[in-house]
SELUMVO-94051 format. One record per residue (C-alpha): x, y negated, z. Coordinates in steps of 0.05 Angstrom, whole numbers. Example, Ala and Ser with C-alpha at 12.3 -4.5 7.8 and 13.67 -1.06 7.14 Angstrom:
REM residues 2
246|90|156
273|21|143
END
This chain:
REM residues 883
558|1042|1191
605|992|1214
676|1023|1169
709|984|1122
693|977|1047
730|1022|989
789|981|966
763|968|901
708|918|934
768|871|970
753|813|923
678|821|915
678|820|996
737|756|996
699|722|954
627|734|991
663|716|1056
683|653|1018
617|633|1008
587|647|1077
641|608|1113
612|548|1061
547|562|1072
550|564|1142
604|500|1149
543|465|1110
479|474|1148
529|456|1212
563|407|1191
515|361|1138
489|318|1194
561|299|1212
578|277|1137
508|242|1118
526|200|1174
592|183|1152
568|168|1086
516|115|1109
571|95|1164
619|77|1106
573|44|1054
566|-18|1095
641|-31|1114
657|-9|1034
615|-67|1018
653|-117|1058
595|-134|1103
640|-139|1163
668|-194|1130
606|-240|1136
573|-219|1194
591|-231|1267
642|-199|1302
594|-173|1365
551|-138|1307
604|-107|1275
630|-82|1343
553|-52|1350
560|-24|1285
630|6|1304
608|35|1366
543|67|1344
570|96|1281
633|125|1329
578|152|1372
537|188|1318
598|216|1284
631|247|1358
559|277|1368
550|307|1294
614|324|1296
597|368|1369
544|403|1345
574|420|1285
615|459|1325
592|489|1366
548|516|1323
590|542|1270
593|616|1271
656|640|1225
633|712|1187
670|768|1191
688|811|1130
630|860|1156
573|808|1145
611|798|1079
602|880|1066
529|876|1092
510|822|1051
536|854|991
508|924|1015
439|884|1020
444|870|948
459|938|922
398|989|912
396|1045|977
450|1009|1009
515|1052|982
558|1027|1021
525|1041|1096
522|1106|1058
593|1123|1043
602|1111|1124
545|1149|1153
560|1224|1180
519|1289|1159
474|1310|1222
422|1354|1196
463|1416|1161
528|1410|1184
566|1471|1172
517|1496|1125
551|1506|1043
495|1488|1002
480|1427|1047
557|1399|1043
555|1404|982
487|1363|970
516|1316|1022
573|1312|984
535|1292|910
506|1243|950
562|1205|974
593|1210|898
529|1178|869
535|1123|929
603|1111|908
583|1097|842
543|1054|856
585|1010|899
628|999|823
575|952|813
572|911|867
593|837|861
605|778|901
540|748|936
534|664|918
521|634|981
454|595|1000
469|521|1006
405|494|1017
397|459|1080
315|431|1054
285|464|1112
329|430|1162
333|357|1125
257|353|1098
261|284|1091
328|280|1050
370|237|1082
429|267|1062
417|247|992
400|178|1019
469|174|1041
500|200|979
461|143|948
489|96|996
563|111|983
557|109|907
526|40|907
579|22|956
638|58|911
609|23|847
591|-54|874
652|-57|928
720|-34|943
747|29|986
810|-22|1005
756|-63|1047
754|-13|1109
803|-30|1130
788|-103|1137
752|-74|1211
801|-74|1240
826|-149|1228
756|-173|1239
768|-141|1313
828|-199|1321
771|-248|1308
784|-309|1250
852|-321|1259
878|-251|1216
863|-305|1161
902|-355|1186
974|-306|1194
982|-300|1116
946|-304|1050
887|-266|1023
854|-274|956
799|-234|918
773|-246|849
718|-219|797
715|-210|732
644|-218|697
635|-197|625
568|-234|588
504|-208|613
489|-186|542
541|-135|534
514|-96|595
582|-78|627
605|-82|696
630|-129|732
708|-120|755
741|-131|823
817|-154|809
829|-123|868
814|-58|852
856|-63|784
918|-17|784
948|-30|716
976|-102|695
933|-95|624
853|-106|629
812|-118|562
752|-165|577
692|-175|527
701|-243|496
668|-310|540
670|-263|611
673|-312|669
738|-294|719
722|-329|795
781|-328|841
776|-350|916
846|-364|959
839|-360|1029
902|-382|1088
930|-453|1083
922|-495|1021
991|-485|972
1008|-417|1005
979|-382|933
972|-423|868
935|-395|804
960|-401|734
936|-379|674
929|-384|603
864|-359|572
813|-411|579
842|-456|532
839|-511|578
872|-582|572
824|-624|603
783|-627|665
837|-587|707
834|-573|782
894|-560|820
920|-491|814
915|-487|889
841|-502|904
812|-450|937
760|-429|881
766|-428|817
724|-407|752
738|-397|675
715|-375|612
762|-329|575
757|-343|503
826|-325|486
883|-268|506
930|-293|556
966|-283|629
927|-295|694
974|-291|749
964|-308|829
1028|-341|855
1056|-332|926
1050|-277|981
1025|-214|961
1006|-242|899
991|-211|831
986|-207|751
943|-193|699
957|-185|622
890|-205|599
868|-179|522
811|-200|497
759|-148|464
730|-191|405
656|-197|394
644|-175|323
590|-214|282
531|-182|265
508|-155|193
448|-150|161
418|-124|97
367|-101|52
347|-32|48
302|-25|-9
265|-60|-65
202|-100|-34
133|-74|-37
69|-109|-49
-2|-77|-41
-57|-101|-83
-78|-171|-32
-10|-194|-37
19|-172|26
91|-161|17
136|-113|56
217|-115|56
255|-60|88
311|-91|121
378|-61|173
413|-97|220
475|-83|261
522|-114|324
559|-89|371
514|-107|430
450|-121|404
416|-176|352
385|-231|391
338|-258|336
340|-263|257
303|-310|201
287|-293|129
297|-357|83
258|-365|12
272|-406|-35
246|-428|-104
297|-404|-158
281|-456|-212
341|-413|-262
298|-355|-259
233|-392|-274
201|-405|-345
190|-480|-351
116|-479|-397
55|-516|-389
42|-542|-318
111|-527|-299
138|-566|-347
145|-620|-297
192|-639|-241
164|-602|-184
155|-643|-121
212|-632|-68
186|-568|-24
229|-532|34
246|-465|34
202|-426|70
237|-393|141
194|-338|178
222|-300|235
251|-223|227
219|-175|267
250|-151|326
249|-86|361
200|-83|415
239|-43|463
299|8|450
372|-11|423
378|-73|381
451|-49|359
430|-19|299
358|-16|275
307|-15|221
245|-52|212
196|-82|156
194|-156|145
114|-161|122
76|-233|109
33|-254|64
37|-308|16
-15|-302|-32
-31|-381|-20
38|-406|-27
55|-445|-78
109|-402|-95
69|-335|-110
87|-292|-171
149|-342|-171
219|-312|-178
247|-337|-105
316|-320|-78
305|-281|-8
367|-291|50
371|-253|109
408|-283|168
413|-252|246
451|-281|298
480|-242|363
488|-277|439
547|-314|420
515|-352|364
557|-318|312
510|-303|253
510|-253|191
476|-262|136
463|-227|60
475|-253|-11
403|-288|-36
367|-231|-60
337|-255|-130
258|-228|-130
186|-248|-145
153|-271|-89
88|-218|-83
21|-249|-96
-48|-237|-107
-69|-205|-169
-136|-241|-205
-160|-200|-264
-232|-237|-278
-223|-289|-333
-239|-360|-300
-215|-339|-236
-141|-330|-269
-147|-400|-295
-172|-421|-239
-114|-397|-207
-64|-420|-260
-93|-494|-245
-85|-491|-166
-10|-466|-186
-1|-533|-224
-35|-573|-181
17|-548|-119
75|-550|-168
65|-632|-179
18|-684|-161
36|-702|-223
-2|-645|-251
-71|-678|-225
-107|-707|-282
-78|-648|-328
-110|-598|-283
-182|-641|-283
-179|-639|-359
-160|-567|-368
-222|-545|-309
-269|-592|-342
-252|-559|-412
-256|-491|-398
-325|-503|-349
-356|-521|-422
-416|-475|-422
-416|-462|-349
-478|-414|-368
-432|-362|-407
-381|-363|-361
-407|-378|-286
-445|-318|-257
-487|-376|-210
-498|-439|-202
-463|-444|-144
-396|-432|-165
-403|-478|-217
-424|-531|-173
-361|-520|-132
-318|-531|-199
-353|-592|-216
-335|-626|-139
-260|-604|-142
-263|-632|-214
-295|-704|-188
-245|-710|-124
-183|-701|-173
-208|-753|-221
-222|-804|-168
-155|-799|-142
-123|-814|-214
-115|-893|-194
-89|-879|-129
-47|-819|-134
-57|-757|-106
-38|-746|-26
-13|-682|8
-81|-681|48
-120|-682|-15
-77|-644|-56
-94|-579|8
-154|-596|11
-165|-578|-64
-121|-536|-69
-149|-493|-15
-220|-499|-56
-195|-471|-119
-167|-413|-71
-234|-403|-44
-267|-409|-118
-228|-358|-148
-245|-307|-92
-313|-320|-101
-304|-318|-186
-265|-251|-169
-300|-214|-113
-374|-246|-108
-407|-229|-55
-370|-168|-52
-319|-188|-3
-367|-196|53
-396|-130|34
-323|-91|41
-314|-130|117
-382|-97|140
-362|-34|103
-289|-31|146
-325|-57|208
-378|0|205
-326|58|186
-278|23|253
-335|28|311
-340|103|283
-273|110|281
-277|87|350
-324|131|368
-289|190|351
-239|177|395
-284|165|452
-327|223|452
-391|191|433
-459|224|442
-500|256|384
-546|191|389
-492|141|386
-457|178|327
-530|187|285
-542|106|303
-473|97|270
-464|143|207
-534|104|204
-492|38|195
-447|61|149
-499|94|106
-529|26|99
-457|-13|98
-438|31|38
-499|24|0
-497|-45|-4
-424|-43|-16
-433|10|-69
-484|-33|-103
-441|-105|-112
-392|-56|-140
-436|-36|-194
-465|-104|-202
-399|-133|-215
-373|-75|-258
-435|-87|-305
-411|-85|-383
-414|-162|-402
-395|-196|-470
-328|-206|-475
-320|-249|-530
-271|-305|-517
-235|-266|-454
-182|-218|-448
-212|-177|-398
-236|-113|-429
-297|-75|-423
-293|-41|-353
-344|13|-368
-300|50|-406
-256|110|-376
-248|110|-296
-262|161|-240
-346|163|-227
-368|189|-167
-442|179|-147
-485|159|-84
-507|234|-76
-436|258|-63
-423|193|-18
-481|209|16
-461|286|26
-392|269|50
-423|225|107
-468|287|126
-419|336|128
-376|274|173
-436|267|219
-449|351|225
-376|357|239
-389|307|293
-444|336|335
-403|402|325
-348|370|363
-296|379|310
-264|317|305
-198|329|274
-235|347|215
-284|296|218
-228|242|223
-193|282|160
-260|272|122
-263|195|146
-198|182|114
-221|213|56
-280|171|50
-231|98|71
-182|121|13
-245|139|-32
-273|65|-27
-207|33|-28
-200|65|-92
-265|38|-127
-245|-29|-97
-181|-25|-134
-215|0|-199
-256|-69|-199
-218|-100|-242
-185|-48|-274
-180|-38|-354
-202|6|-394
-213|34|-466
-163|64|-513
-138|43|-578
-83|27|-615
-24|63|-640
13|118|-583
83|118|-569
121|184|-564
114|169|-487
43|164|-488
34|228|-529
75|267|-473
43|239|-418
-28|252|-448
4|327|-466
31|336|-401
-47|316|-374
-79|373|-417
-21|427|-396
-44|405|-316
-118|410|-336
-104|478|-372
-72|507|-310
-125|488|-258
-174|515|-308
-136|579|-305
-120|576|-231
-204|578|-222
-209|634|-268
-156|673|-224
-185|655|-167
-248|673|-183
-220|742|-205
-192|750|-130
-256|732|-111
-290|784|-139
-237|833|-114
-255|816|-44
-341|822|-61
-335|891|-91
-345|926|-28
-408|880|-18
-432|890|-82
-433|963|-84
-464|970|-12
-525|919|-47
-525|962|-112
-550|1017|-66
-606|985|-23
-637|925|-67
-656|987|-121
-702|939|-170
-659|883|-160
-600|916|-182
-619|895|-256
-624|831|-238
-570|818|-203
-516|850|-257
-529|787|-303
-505|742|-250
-431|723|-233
-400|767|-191
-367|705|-152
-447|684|-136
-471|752|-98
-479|730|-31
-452|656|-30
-507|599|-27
-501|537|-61
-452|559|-110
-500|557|-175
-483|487|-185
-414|518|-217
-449|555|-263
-437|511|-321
-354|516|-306
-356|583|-306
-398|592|-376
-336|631|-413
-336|670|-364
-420|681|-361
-419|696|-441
-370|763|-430
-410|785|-359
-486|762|-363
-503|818|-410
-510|865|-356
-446|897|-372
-429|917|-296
-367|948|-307
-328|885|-320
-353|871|-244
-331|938|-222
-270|957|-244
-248|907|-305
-199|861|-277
-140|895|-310
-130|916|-383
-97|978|-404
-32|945|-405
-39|929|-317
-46|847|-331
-111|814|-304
-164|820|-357
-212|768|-343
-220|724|-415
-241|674|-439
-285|658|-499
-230|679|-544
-223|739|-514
-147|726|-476
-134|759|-411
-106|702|-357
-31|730|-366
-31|717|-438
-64|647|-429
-11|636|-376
38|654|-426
14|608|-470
13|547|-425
89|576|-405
108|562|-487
71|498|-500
97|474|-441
168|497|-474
152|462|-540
126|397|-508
195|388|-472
227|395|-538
185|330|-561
199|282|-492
230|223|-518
305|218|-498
309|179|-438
363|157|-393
369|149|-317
362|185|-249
275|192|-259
291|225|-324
337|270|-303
289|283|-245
228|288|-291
274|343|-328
288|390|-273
214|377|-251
199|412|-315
240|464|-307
217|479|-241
147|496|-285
158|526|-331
201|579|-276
136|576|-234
81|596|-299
137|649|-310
127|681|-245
57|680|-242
51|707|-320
93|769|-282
48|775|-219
-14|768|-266
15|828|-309
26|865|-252
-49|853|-225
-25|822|-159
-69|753|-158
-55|730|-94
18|712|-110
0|697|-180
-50|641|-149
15|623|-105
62|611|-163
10|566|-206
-2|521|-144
73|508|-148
71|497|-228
18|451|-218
60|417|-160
120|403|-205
71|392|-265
40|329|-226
122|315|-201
135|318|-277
97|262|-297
104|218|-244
181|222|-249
177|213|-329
125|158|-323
179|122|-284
235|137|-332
191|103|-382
183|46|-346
252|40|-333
272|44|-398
216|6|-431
245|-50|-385
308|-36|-411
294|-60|-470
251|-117|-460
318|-141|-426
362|-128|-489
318|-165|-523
286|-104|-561
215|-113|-530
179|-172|-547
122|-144|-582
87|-144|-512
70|-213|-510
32|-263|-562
69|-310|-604
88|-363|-545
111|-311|-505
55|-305|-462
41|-228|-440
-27|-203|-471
-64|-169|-414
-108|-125|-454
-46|-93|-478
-18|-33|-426
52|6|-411
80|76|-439
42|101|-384
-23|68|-409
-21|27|-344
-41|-50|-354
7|-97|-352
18|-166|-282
2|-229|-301
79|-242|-309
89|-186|-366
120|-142|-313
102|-70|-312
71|-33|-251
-3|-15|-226
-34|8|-165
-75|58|-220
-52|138|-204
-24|159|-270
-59|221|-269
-126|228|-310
-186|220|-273
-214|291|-286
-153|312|-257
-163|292|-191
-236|303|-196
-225|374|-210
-179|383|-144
-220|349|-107
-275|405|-130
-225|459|-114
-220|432|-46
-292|425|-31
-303|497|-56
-240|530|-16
-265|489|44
-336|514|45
-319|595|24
-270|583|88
-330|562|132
-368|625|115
-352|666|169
-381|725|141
-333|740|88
-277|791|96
-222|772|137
-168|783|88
-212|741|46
-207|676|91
-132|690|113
-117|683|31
-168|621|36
-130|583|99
-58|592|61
-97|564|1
-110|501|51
-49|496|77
-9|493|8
-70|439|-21
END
């Protein structure tokens, strides 16, 4: 038992022995250092050198004493291992304890052959064994005799101490023992070193500097104190820049600012020098990082970056009118009066680095005289030091509201003037009283009209005594007010109760409200949206539009009506009470987006006419190829659908008897799904080849002789051949695009291309009868079909700009110059007030979106139905995911 090890464990036992004499020198010995730790923070410090001499004695003395007994007990009770514990804890670790083996005698058997020998095996297999032994770490923790963890207090203590003092000031104890007058036999002198607080770095003791070179960060503040008789130790220097207001270079303190790299030297006994280089603050930079953004009210939004070396303290956004850029007609005609640029503050960072960041400069000026006016926009930011960056003025139009009814656009234009001059006063007065003629063609009430006439009377009784700038806001701020109520009505107040409604439910989903609170709510809302629903049909009423340039809005635009409002908020409140309410929240965003989209078709054109442009005719092509392949996407859908039924339907064949007639003339995608007859009239050409009781097409014709799916159309075509006809017209249209230049159109291109390799996949996987990833590879043509025409839309903008620039596009306005509203872009988008091209409108067709949003709705409910095959609603939740 007690032998020694086989040679070939010597390290593994060094090395475990190595460990034990640690871990036992630790649990004797940690009381002994934790107090030499917190004895040692004090005195590193420098507290002896404030506080009286009979404390620091005390100090001394009981720190001496704890250290002598720590130190005692330590040990006495350190107990050095031997290299057997070594062996025993690695035997300990080893399964059956080989190495006790190897040493133990044979008792039982001795003598006997057979038993040797087994004795023998055994002491091979324990000496294999012991080839895997390896050194044991040692056990360090001392938790159970320190549960209060003092000795990390005292490792806290010292690295404060090591970070805010100096290791040189121990041994200052021992002159404070002579009392004051160490001071008095020579000279001392200590000094700091304090960069700005804003760059966040350290303070420096010069004391503690080895080399003769230190770079500071520019305006750090040095403080130097000289202690012994007055002239023993002078200070000179040269990076403060000084020449007036100098002390002597012997007072005893001294402070400066570096602002420059120089020499700071301490002349006399044990005196020193310093090469002091200066580490230059760098000016901060700033800059746009992408085109501004305006939503529909006005509101404006300018990414922007900055960037300094230690953070930006604050920044400002300056706007000016850019009178080069601006066409002088009409009311602008005249001097403007003198106006200030506007300065708003940059947003900041809340918390986090201000180094380098990125934020959104967002405001609103809608009201400002300056909106829809080309402006010049300059971003400046400025660091601690004062030094300040700044970008080149950023020529833009300054975002404003858009007005699309008739007299609230001229009401508009007249505020415009009226802000542009004083001047402008009796001018505007005329114009309003002219074109309030025949208030009862062009006023929807009375009241509006009255509101005209007042504004009209205040301007024309200031005529003999000028206009002033608290009459000139005052009306100014009516016409503002007018022209909402011209635009929006009533309707405005009807949207706030709408949002405030759809925000306490909101609310409410977030708090876990009860099934009474929610019913009292979606009860609100119900009500909110009706009334909301109905001003927007009031307003969007056809009306004679003789003598305007607003067009008939009761032409094309995406319907929806109250019914499917109505069902939307059920299936929000059922989702409710069920506790779902991630997908109730999903559903309220859907219903926020959906009224935020009829608010924005309010004053929306519409109608066609007119002659098409090659761009035109591709978009509009590009339309019916989308429309074509969501048409045959349902088709194979529905064919996968019926895939998944059969089992169902032959199972009914064989117990409903009588009803098996019946139920052959009916879709195959209807047996056992409720509420799916309203799709009965999409899925007539599919109805006119299955209702005649011909039960084998349900059965077993989904493939044609040649393998391809075989559900047809009217005409007959099995869905891989119609694929494979969308796959060629799509080939042919690209042929047609007009040639465009620019990034979009090369992106529009590849878009394209990405289709037309998607419809060829799917043609393949409908050949080869395998739906699922035929479904799979449509979703994707559709995907870079919708890509497609948003990228070429924007290539046609971008070159129908183009051109208006060269000169080459001025059929788009009237014979002044004047953009024609009714008249609309490639992209049959209408046109800003300025001529400019852009819309919030989607560019895809209405039907379009109306048709996904069916395919959602259906795909959502068949994935509620639990009852349906489980490789059914797998196929159905992918289908989800990718939509």
């Amino acid at each position: 038992m007690g032998g020694p090890a086989p040679r070939h464990l010597k390290v593994p036992v060094a090395l475990t022995r190595l460990g034990l004499i640690a871990e036992r020198v630790t649990q004797a010995f940690w009381p002994f250092w934790t107090v030499l730790f917190i004895a040692l923070a004090p005195l590193i410090m420098g507290w002896q050198d404030f506080m009286p001499l009979e404390v620091v004695w005390g100090y001394g003395v009981v720190a001496l004493v704890a250290l002598l007994w720590t130190l005692y007990r330590g040990i006495r009770r350190l107990n050095w291992p031997s290299e057997a514990e070594a062996v025993a804890r690695i035997d300990a670790r080893l399964p059956g304890r080989p190495i006790a083996a190897l040493n133990d005698i044979q008792v039982v058997g001795a003598g006997d052959a057979a038993s040797e020998a087994v004795w023998a095996a055994h002491l091979r297999r324990m000496e294999q064994r012991t080839h895997d032994a390896k050194a044991v770490e040692p056990d360090l923790r001392v938790s159970d005799k320190d549960p209060y963890s003092i000795r990390y207090i005292a490792v806290l203590f010292l690295v404060v101490a090591l970070l805010f003092g100096s290791i040189w000031r121990v041994g200052s104890v021992a002159e404070a023992g002579v009392g004051g007058e160490v001071l008095a036999t020579g000279p001392v002198w200590e000094g700091w070193i304090e960069p700005p607080a804003y760059t966040g770095k350290p303070t420096l003791y010069l004391a503690d500097i080895v080399a003769n070179r230190v770079q500071v960060p520019q305006g750090s503040f040095i403080t130097i104190r000289l202690y012994g008789d007055v002239g023993d130790l002078t200070v000179s220097e040269t990076v403060s820049g000084r020449t007036e207001d100098l002390g002597a270079a012997t007072d005893q303190q001294q402070g400066f600012e570096v602002v420059q790299a120089g020499e700071l030297s301490i002349d006399g006994e044990g005196g020193t020098s310093w090469q002091i280089l200066l580490l230059e603050d760098e000016a901060p930079t700033v800059e746009l990082t992408g085109p501004i953004e305006a939503d529909a009210q006005g509101e404006m939004s300018q990414p922007f970056s900055a960037f300094d070396d230690y953070g930006v303290q604050f920044g400002t956004a300056t706007i000016a009118l850019d009178l080069t850029a601006l066409e002088r007609r009409h009311g602008l005609v005249i001097d403007p009066d003198a106006r200030d640029p506007v300065v708003i503050d940059l947003p900041m960072p809340f918390s986090g680095d201000r180094a380098d960041f990125e934020e959104f400069l967002i405001d609103d000026f809608s009201e400002h005289p300056w909106a829809n006016f080309p402006v010049t926009m300059t971003l400046q930011v400025e660091d601690a030091l004062g030094q300040t960056g700044s970008t080149d003025p950023e020529p833009m139009i300054l975002p404003g509201r858009r007005f699309f009814q008739p007299m609230a656009r001229a009401v508009i234009e007249q505020r415009r003037d009226l802000l542009w001059s004083k001047g402008n006063a009796p001018r505007v007065a005329q114009i309003l009283r002219a074109v309030s003629n025949r208030p009862d063609e062009i006023f929807p009430d009375e009241t509006t009209y009255l509101r005209l006439r007042h504004i009209i009377r205040q301007l024309e009784n200031m005529e003999d005594v000028g206009l002033t700038d608290e009459v000139q806001d005052e009306v100014s701020l009516a016409l503002w007010e007018l022209a909402l109520q011209l635009e929006e009505g009533s309707l405005a107040d009807a949207r706030a109760r709408l949002e405030r409604a759809q925000e306490r439910l909101e609310e409410a989903m977030r708090n876990g409200a009860s099934d009474e609170e929610i019913a009292e709510l979606m009860q609100e809302l119900r009500e909110a949206t009706n009334d909301y629903m109905q001003m927007l049909a009031d307003q969007m009423e056809p009306s004679d539009n003789n003598g305007t340039d607003q067009p008939d809005q009761q032409q094309s635009g995406e319907t929806i009506t109250q019914d499917e409002i109505q069902a939307l908020m059920d299936r929000i409140q059922e989702l409710m009470e069920e506790g779902r309410m991630a997908e109730a929240q999903e559903l309220m965003e859907q219903l926020n987006q959906l009224m935020e989209n009829l608010q924005m078709a309010e004053g929306g054109e519409g109608g066609e006419g007119g002659p098409q442009t090659p761009g035109q005719q591709s978009m509009e092509d590009l339309a019916e190829t989308l429309r074509d392949q969501q048409d045959l996407t349902d088709d194979a859908f529905r064919d996968l659908q019926e895939q998944f039924n059969q089992d169902q339907q032959q199972g009914q064949q064989g117990q409903q008897g009588q009803q098996q007639g019946d139920q052959q003339g009916q879709e195959p995608g209807q047996q056992g799904q409720d509420g799916q007859s309203g799709q009965s009239g999409e899925r007539s050409g599919q109805q006119q080849g299955q209702g005649q009781g011909q039960g084998d097409n349900t059965q077993g014709g989904l493939t044609d002789e040649n393998g391809s799916a075989g559900n047809s159309d009217g005409s007959g075509q099995s869905l891989a051949d119609r694929q494979q006809a969308l796959r060629d017209g799509l080939d042919q249209l690209r042929d047609r695009l007009p040639g465009l230049n620019g990034e979009a159109a090369d992106n529009a291109e590849r878009s394209l291309d990405r289709a037309e390799g998607a419809m060829d996949g799917a043609e393949d996987a409908l050949r080869d009868g395998d739906l699922a990833e035929a479904i799979d590879r449509q979703a994707e043509a559709m995907d870079a079909l919708r890509d497609g025409m948003r990228e070429l839309g924007e290539a046609l903008a971008e070159n129908q700009v183009d051109d208006l620039e060269e000169g080459e596009g001025t059929q788009t306005g009237n014979a002044e110059g004047r953009p024609e509203p009714e008249r609309r872009d490639p992209l049959g988008r209408e046109m800003g007030e300025t001529g400019q091209y852009g819309t919030e409108e989607s560019m895809l067709q209405d039907d379009i979106n109306r048709r996904a949003e069916e395919l959602l709705r259906e795909l959502r409910e068949r994935s509620a139905d639990q009852e349906r095959p489980q490789l059914e609603l797998d196929y159905l939740r992918r289908l989800l995911d990718r939509f």
